[in-house]
KOLDREN-235635 format. One record per residue (C-alpha): x, y, z; residue in three letters. Coordinates in steps of 0.02 Angstrom, whole numbers, padded with zeros to 5 digits. Example, Ala and Ser with C-alpha at 12.3 -4.5 7.8 and 13.67 -1.06 7.14 Angstrom:
NODE_east_north_up_type
NODE_00615_-00225_00390_ala $
NODE_00684_-00053_00357_ser $
This chain:
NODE_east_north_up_type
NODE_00050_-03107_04942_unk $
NODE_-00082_-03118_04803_unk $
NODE_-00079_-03300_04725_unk $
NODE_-00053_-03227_04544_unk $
NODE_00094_-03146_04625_unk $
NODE_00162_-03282_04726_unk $
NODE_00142_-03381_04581_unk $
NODE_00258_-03291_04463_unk $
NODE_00398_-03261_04642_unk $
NODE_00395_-03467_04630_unk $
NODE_00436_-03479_04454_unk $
NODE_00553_-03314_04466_unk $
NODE_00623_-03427_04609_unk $
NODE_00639_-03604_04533_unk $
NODE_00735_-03517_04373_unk $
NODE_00843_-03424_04477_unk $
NODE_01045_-03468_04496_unk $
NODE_01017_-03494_04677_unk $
NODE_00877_-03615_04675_unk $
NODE_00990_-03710_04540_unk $
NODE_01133_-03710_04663_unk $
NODE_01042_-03776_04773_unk $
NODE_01011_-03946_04661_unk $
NODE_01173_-03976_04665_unk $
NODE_01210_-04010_04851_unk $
NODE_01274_-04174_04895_unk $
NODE_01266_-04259_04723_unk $
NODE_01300_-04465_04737_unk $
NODE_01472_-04527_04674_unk $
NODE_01388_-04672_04610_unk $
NODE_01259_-04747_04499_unk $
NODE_01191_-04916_04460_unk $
NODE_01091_-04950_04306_unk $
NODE_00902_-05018_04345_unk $
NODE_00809_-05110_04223_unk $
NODE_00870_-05059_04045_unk $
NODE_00709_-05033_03929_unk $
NODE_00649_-05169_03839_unk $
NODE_00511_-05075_03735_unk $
NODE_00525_-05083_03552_unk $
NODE_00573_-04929_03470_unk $
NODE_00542_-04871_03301_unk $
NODE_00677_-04904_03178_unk $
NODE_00612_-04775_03060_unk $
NODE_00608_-04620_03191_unk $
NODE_00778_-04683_03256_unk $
NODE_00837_-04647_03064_unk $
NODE_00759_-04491_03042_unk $
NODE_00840_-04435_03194_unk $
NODE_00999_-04498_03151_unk $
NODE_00984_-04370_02993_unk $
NODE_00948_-04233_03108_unk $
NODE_00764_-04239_03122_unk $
NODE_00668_-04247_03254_unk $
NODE_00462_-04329_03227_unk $
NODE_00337_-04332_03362_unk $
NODE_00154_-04316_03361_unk $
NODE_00137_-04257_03168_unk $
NODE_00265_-04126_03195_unk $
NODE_00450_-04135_03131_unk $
NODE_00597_-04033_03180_unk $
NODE_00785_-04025_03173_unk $
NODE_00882_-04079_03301_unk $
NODE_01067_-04077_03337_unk $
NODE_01183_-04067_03465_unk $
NODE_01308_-03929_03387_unk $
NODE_01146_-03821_03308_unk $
NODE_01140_-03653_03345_unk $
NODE_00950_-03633_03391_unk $
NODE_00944_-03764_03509_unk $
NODE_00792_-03863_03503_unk $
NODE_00723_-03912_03683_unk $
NODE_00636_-03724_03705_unk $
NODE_00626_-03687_03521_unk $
NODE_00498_-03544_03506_unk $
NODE_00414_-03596_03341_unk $
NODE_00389_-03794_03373_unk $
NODE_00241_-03863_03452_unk $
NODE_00213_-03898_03644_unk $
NODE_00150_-04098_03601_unk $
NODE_00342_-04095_03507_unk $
NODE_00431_-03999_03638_unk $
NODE_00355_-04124_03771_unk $
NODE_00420_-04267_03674_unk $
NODE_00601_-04222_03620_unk $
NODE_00625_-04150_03812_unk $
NODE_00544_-04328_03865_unk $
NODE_00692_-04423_03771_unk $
NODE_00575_-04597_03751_unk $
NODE_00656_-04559_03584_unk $
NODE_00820_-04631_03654_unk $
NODE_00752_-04826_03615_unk $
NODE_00713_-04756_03424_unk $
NODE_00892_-04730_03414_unk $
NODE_00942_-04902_03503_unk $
NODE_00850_-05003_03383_unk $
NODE_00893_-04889_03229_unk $
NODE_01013_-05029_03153_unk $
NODE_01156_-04884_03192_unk $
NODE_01302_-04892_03285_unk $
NODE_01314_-04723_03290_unk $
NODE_01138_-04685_03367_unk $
NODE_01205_-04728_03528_unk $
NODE_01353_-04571_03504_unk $
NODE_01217_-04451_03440_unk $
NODE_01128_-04498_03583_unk $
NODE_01241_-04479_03707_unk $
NODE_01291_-04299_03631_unk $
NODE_01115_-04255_03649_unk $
NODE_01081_-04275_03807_unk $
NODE_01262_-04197_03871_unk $
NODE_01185_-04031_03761_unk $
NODE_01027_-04054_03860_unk $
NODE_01119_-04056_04008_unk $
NODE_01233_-03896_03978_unk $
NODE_01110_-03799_03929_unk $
NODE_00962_-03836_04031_unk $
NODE_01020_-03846_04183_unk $
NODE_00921_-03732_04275_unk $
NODE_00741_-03752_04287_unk $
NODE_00625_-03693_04141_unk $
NODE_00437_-03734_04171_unk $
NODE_00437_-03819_03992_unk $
NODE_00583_-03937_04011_unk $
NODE_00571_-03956_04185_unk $
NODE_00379_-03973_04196_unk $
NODE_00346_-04116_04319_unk $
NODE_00278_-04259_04193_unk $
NODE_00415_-04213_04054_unk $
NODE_00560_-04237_04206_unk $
NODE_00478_-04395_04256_unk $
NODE_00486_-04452_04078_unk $
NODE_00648_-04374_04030_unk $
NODE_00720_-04466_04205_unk $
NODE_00651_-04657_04183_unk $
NODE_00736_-04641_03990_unk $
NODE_00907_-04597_04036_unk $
NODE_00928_-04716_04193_unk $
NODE_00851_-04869_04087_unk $
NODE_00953_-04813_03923_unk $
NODE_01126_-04781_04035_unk $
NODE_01238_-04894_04005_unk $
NODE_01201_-04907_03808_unk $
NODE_01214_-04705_03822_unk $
NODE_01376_-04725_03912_unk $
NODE_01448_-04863_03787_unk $
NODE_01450_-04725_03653_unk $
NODE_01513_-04586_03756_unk $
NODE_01686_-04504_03805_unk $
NODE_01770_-04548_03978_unk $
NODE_01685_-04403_04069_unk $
NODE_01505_-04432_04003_unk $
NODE_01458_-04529_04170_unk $
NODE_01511_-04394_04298_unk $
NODE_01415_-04263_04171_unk $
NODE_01264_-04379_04185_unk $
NODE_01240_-04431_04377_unk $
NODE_01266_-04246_04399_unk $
NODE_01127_-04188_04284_unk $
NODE_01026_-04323_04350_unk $
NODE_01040_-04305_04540_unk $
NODE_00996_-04106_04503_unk $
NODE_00861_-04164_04419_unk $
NODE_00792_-04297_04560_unk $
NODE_00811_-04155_04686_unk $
NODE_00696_-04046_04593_unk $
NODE_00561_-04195_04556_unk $
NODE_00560_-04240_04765_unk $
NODE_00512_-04077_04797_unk $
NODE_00393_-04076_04660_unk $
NODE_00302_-04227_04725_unk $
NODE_00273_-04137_04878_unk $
NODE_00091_-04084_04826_unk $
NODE_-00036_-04087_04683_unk $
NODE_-00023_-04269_04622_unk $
NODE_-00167_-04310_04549_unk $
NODE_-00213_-04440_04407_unk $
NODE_-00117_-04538_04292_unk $
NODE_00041_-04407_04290_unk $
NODE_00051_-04446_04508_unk $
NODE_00088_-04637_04432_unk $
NODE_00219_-04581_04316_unk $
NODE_00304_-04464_04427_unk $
NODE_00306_-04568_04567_unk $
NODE_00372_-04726_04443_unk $
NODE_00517_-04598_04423_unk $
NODE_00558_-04574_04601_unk $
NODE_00567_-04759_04614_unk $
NODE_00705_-04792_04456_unk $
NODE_00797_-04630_04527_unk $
NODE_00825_-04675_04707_unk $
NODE_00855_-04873_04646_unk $
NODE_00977_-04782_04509_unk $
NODE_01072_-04717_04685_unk $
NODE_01033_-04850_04819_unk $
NODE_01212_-04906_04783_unk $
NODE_01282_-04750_04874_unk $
NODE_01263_-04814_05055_unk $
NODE_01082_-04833_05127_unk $
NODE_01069_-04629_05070_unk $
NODE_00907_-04657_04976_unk $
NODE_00854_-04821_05067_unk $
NODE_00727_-04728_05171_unk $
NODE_00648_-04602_05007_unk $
NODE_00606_-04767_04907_unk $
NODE_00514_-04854_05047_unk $
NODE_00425_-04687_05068_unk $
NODE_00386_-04664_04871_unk $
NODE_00331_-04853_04864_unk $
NODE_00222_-04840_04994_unk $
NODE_00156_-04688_04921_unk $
NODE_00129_-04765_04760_unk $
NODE_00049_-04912_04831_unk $
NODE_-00082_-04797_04920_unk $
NODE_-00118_-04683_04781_unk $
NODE_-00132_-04838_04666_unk $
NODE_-00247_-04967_04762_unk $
NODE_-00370_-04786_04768_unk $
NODE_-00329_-04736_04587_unk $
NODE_-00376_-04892_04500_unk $
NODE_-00546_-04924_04542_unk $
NODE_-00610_-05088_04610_unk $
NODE_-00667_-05152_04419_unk $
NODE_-00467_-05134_04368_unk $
NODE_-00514_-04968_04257_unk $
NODE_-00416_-04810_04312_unk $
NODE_-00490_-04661_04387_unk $
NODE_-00513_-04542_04216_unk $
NODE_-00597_-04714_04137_unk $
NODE_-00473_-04676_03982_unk $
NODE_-00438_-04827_03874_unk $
NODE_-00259_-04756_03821_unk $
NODE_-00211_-04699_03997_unk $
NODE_-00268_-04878_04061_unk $
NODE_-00112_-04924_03937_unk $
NODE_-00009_-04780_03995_unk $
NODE_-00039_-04811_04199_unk $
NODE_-00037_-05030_04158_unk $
NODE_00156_-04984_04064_unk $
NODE_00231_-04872_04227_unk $
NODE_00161_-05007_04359_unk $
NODE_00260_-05148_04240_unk $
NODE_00408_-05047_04233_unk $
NODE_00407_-05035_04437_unk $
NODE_00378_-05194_04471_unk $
NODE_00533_-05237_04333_unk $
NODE_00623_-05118_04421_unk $
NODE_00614_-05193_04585_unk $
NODE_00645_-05359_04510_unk $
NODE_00802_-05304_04441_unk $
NODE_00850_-05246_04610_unk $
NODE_00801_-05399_04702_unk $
NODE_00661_-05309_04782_unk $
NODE_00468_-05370_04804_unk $
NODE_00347_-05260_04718_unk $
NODE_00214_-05173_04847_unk $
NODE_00057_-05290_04855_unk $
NODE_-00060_-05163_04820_unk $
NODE_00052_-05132_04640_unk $
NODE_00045_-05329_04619_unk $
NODE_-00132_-05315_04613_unk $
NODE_-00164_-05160_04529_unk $
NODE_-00099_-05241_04371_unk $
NODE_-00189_-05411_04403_unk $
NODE_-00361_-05284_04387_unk $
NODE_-00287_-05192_04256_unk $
NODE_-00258_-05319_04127_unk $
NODE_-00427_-05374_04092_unk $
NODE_-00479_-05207_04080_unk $
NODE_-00366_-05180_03938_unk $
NODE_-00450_-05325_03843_unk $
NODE_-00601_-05266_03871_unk $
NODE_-00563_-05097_03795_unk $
NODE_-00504_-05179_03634_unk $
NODE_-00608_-05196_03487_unk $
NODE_-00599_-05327_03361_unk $
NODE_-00466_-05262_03248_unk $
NODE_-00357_-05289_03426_unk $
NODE_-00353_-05088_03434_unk $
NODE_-00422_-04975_03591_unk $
NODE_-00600_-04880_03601_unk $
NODE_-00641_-04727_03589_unk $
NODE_-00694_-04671_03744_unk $
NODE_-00632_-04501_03846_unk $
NODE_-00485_-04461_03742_unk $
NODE_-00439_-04612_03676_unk $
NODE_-00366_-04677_03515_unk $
NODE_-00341_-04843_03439_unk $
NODE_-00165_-04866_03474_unk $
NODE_-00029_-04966_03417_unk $
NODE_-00083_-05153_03415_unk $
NODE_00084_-05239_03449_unk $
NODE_00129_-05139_03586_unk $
NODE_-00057_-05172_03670_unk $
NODE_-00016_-05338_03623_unk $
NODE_00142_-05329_03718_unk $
NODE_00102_-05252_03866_unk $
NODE_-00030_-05381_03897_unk $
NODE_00100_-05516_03878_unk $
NODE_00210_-05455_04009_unk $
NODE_00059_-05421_04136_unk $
NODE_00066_-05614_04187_unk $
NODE_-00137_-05613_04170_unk $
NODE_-00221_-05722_04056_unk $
NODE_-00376_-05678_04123_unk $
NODE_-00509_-05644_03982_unk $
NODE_-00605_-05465_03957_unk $
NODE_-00757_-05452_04080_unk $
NODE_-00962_-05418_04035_unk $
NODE_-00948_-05264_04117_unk $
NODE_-00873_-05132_04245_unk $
NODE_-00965_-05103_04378_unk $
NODE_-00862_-04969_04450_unk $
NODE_-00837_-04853_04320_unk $
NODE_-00982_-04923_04220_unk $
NODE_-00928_-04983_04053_unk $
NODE_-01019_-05122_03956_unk $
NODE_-00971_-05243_03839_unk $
NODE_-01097_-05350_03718_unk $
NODE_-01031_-05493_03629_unk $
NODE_-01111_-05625_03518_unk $
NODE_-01040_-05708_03345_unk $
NODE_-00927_-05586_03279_unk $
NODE_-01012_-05440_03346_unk $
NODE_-00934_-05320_03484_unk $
NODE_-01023_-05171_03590_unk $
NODE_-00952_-05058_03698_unk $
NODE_-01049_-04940_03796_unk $
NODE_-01020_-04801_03908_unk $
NODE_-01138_-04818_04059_unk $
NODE_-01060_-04715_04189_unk $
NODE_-01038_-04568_04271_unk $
NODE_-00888_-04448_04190_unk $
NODE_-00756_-04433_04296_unk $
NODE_-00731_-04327_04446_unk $
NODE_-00637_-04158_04482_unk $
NODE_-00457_-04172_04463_unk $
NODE_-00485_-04336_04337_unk $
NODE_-00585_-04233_04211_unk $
NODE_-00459_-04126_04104_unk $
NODE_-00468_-04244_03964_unk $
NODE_-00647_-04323_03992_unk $
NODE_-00775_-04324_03826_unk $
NODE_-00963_-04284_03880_unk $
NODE_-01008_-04462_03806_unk $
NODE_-01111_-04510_03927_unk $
NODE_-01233_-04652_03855_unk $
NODE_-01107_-04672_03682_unk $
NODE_-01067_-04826_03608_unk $
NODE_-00948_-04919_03481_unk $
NODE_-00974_-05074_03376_unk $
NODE_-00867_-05205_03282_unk $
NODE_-00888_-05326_03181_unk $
NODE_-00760_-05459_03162_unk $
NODE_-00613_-05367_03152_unk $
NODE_-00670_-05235_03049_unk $
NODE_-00738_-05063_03146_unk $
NODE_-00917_-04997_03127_unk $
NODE_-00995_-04889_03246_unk $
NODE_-00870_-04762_03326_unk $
NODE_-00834_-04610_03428_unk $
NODE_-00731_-04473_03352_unk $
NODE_-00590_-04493_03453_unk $
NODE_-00424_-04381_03473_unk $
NODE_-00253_-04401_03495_unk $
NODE_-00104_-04310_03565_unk $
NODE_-00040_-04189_03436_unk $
NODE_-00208_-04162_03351_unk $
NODE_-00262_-03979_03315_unk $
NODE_-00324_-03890_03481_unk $
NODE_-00491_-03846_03421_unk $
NODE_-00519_-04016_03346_unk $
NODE_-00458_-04098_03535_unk $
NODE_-00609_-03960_03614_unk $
NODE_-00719_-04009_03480_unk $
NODE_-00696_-04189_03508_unk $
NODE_-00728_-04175_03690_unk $
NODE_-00920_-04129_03628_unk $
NODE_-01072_-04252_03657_unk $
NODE_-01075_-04242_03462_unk $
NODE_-00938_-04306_03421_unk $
NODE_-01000_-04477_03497_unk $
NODE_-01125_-04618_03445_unk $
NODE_-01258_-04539_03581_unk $
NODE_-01400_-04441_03579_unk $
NODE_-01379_-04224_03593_unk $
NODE_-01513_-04116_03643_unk $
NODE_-01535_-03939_03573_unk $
NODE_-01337_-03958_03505_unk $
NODE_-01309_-03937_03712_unk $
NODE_-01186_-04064_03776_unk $
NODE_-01242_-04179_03919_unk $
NODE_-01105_-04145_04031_unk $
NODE_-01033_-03952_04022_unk $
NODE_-00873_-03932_03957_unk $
NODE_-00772_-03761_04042_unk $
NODE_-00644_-03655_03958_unk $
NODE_-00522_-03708_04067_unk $
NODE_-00551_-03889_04016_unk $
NODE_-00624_-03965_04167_unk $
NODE_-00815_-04043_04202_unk $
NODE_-00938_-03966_04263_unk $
NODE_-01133_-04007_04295_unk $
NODE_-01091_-04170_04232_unk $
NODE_-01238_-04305_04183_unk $
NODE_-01299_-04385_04348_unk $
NODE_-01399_-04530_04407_unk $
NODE_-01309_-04638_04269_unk $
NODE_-01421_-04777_04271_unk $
NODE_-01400_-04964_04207_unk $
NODE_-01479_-05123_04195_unk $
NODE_-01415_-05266_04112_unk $
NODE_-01491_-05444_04078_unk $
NODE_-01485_-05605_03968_unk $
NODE_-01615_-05693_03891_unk $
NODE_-01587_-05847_03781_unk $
NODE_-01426_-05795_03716_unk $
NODE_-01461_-05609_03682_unk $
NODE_-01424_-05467_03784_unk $
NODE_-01505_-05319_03850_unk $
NODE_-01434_-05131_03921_unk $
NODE_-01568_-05026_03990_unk $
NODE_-01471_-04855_04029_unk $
NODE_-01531_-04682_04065_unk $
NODE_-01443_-04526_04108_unk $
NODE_-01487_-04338_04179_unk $
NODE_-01391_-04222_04084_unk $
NODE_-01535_-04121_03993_unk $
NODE_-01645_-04130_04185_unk $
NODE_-01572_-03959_04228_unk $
NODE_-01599_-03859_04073_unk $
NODE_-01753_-03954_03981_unk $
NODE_-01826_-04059_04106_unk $
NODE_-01787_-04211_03992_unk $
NODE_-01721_-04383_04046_unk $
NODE_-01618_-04480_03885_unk $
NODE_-01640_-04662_03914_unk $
NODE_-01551_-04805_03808_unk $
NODE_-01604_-04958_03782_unk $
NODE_-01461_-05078_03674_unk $
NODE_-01513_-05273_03623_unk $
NODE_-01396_-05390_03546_unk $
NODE_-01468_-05544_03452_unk $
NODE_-01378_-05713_03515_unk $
NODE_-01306_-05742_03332_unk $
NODE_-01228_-05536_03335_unk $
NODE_-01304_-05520_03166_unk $
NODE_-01447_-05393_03256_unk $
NODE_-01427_-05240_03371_unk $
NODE_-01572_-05144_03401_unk $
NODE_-01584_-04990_03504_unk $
NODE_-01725_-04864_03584_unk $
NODE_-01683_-04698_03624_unk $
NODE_-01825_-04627_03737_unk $
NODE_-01830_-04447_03788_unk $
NODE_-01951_-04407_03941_unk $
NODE_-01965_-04295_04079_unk $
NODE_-01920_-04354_04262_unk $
NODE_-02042_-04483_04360_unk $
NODE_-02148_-04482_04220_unk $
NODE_-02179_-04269_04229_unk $
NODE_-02197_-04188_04059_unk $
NODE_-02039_-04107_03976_unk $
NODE_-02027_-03946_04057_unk $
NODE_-01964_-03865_03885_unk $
NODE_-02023_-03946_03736_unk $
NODE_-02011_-03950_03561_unk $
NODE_-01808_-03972_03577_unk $
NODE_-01713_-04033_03435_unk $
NODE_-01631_-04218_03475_unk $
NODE_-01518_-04281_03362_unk $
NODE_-01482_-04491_03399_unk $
NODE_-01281_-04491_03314_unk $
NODE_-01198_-04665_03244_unk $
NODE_-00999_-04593_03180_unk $
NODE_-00967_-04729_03034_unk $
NODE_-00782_-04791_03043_unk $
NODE_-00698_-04693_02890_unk $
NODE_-00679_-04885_02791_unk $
NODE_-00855_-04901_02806_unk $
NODE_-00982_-04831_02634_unk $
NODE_-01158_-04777_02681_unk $
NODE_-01291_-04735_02569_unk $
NODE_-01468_-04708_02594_unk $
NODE_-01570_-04826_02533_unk $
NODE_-01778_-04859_02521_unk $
NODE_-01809_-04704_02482_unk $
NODE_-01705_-04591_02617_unk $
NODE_-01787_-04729_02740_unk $
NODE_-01654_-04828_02795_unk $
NODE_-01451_-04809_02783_unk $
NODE_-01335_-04957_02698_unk $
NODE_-01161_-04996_02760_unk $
NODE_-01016_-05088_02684_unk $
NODE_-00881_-05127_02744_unk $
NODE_-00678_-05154_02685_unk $
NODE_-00734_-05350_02668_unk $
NODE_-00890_-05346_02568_unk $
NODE_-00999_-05363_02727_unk $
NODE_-01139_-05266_02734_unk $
NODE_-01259_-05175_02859_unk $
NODE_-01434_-05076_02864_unk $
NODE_-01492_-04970_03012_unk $
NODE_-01668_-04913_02979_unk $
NODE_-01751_-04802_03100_unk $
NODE_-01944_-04762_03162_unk $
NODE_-01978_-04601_03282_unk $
NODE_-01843_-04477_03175_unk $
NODE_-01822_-04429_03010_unk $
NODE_-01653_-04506_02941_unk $
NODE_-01521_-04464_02841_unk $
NODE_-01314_-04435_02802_unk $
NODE_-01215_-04295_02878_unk $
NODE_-01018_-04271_02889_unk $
NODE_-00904_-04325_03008_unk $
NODE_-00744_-04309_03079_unk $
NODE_-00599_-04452_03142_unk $
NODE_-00469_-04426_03250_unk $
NODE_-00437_-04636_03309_unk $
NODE_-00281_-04654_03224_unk $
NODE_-00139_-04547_03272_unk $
NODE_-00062_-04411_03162_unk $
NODE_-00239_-04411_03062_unk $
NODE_-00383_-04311_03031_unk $
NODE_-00496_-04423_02912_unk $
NODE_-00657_-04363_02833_unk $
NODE_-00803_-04491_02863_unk $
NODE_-00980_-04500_02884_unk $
NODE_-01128_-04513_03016_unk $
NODE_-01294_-04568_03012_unk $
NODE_-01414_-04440_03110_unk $
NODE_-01600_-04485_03168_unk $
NODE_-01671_-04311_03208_unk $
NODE_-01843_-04250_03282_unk $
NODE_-01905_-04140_03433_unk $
NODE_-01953_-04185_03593_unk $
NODE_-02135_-04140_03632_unk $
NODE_-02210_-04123_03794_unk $
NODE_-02263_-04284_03827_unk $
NODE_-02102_-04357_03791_unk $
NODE_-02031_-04490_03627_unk $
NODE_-01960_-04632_03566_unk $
NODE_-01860_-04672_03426_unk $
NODE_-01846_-04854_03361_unk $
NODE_-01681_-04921_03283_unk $
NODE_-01609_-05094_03200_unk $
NODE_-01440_-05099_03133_unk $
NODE_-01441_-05268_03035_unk $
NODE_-01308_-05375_02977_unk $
NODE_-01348_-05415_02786_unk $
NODE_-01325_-05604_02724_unk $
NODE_-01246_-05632_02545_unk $
């Protein structure tokens, strides 16, 4: 059979009345409660959904249990805000609403879910939305069942044993990434959820934890930074590995070694992905997130261990001095099956300044416009150099890598207090026989950052296709007012606090160009960037910058 063809038999199959009978088949009798969610939630969402609104991801919807056009497949809403209502992390909104009736609506909710998507649907049922959807109800049961009629826990250990049939089979292949983590997490709650019932599911969680153990200690790389080197999934994947190990804990259980140490790597990874404001780079997806949950989620990792120099494995650098903070992207993008998401920012870098952002990537953020999410994905849309407008690392229409920039090369050293990156990567070899190399210095008081971007052809050969356009990119922060200054020959910067900053430039021509935003969720804010632009002749270039902190 054809694999287009088999493909639509399977889902033919999985939404057919037999395949749902076959969920039901020897549902437990009982159910224990495992770990009941101690995240915040957000008293204003849990509100609006009281009032029959439903907000996720910049998108807003009605929602009710007795509504004729039922929400959880509704045609005209979003996928982001399908995801999230079907994912029901919404249910801790409504706990810590202020409202004693959020815990009724909720409960109605979910019983609608349950009667009306009962058999599989690849949008409700999709793998990571049942992994979510699962992990919420068992942690939110017994504040569900509190506002719920007599039969409501039948209806529910029903619905969810269908639904932990359907995710074991699921798990069976194709795990791959950040979503294996989550999944897996939900195989974990569900068969603790049931453990009660005899020794029935005694034997599927040692299996799933020693799966998870395996995939993790490979997953997380041996610098604590996750495979897809994503600041916000390092949150995401650092969250599900707490929630386990709670999990266990609640159950009287030891958590896997290789989990215990996962999150002992993770930790300081996190920290080191923060930027002075306390909020997340912008690296490979990633936006700045919400500070008190970061905050949060660090507090319950048990480390105390402070944010490291560098990353070795996946090649991330860090520059501190005074009240100045660098991040740099010095490594390789990610590989096949970790790329679906990845920005070609090879070579890109961020800068703070106290706590006040001014050197970013554009960012994204779940929710955002699709073309702006492609768009954002480009090597333009980061503080790096581009060549000819051509990315560094190809970007497919199916969203994956390909041709990425090789031979990501870094050097690092310290001299008196100040600090040097020497990096260089082959993205342009292929196609113009250049070489970008990156050289970042960072004065001892953080006051002085000065960087050379060098453009050559490989081993010292002439550029095999010269007289390319480069453009060297610095994204301004949208807080942050430039204005060219010295006659077009160097750029000023001020900042929300009065602070200032000039970057002044030999090599390029200089000047102001438009920019887009995307690091704060739910927003798409106009800004600026500073662009150094030239052509590469045969023999190769350098451009020569200084961004300067400015006293008084």
């Amino acid at each position: 059979m054809a694999t287009g063809e088999g493909r639509r038999f399977g889902r033919w199959f999985l939404g057919s009345a037999v395949y749902s009978l076959t969920l039901g088949y020897g549902t437990p009798r009982s159910f224990f409660a495992v770990a009941p969610d101690s995240w915040p939630g957000d008293t204003a969402l849990g509100q609006r959904l009281l009032g029959g609104e439903f907000v996720a991801h910049g998108s807003a919807g009605a929602v009710s249990p007795e509504s004729e056009d039922p929400p959880w497949r509704r045609a005209s809403a979003s996928a982001f805000w399908l995801d999230a209502l079907n994912g029901f992390a919404w249910l801790r909104d409504l706990r810590d609403c202020g409202d004693p009736a959020g815990a009724a609506l909720a409960a109605r909710l979910v019983d609608d879910w349950g009667n009306r998507e009962w058999r599989w649907s690849p949008r409700t049922w999709r793998r990571d939305v049942l992994a979510a959807r699962m992990v919420a109800w068992i942690r939110h049961y017994d504040w569900l069942a509190a506002g719920a009629d007599p039969g409501f826990a039948a209806r529910f250990v029903f619905s969810l044993a269908r639904q932990r049939a359907h995710l074991k089979r699921a798990l069976r292949t194709g795990l791959v990434g950040h979503e294996a983590v989550a999944a897996l997490k939900a195989m974990v709650f569900a068969d603790l959820a049931f453990l009660r019932d005899g020794k029935r599911f005694e034997k599927s969680l040692e299996h799933t934890l020693a799966r998870l153990a395996k995939f993790v200690k490979r997953y997380v790389m041996h610098d604590g930074i996750v495979a897809e080197r994503a600041p916000h999934l390092q949150v995401a994947v650092l969250r599900h590995l707490l929630d386990v190990r709670a999990a266990l804990s609640s159950a009287e259980r030891r958590a896997p070694a290789e989990l215990i140490a996962a999150i002992d790597r993770m930790a300081p990874m996190l920290r080191f992905f923060r930027h002075g404001d306390g909020g997340l780079a912008l690296f490979n997806g990633a936006w700045e997130g919400d500070r008190a949950l970061l905050d949060l989620i660090l507090g319950r990792s048990g480390s105390n261990e402070g944010a490291p120099m560098m990353a070795l494995a996946s090649g991330f650098q860090r520059l501190a001095a005074g009240t100045s903070l660098v991040i740099a992207d010095a490594g390789s993008p990610p590989g096949r099956g970790m790329d679906g998401i990845a920005h070609a920012g090879t070579l890109s870098f961020e800068m703070s300044a106290a706590h006040e952002r001014l050197i970013v990537n554009c960012g994204t953020y779940p929710g955002a416009p699709r073309d702006w999410r492609h768009f954002m994905r480009y090597t333009a849309a980061h503080s790096t150099a581009v060549v000819d407008d051509t990315n560094s690392t190809e970007i497919t229409n199916h969203g994956a890598l390909e041709y990425r920039a090789g031979n990501v090369l870094v050097d690092r050293a310290d001299n008196e207090g100040a600090q040097w990156l020497d990096m260089s990567h082959d993205g342009y070899r292929s196609l113009y026989g250049i070489i970008h190399r990156r050289r970042l210095w960072l004065s001892p008081d953080g006051g002085d950052l000065r960087g050379e971007d060098t453009f050559v052809g490989p081993e010292g050969r002439p550029v095999t296709v010269p007289d390319q356009r480069f453009i060297v990119r610095f994204h301004l922060h949208p807080a942050v007012k430039a204005t060219l200054a010295q006659s077009g020959q160097a750029v000023l910067m001020r900042l929300p606090s009065g602070r200032g900053w000039r970057l002044r430039a030999s090599g390029a021509g200089i000047g102001l160009a438009e920019s887009i935003y995307l690091g704060e969720e739910g927003r798409v804010r106009r800004t600026e960037q500073i662009v150094l632009v030239g052509q590469v002749p045969m023999e190769g270039c350098t451009v020569k910058w200084a961004l300067t902190r400015m006293e008084g």
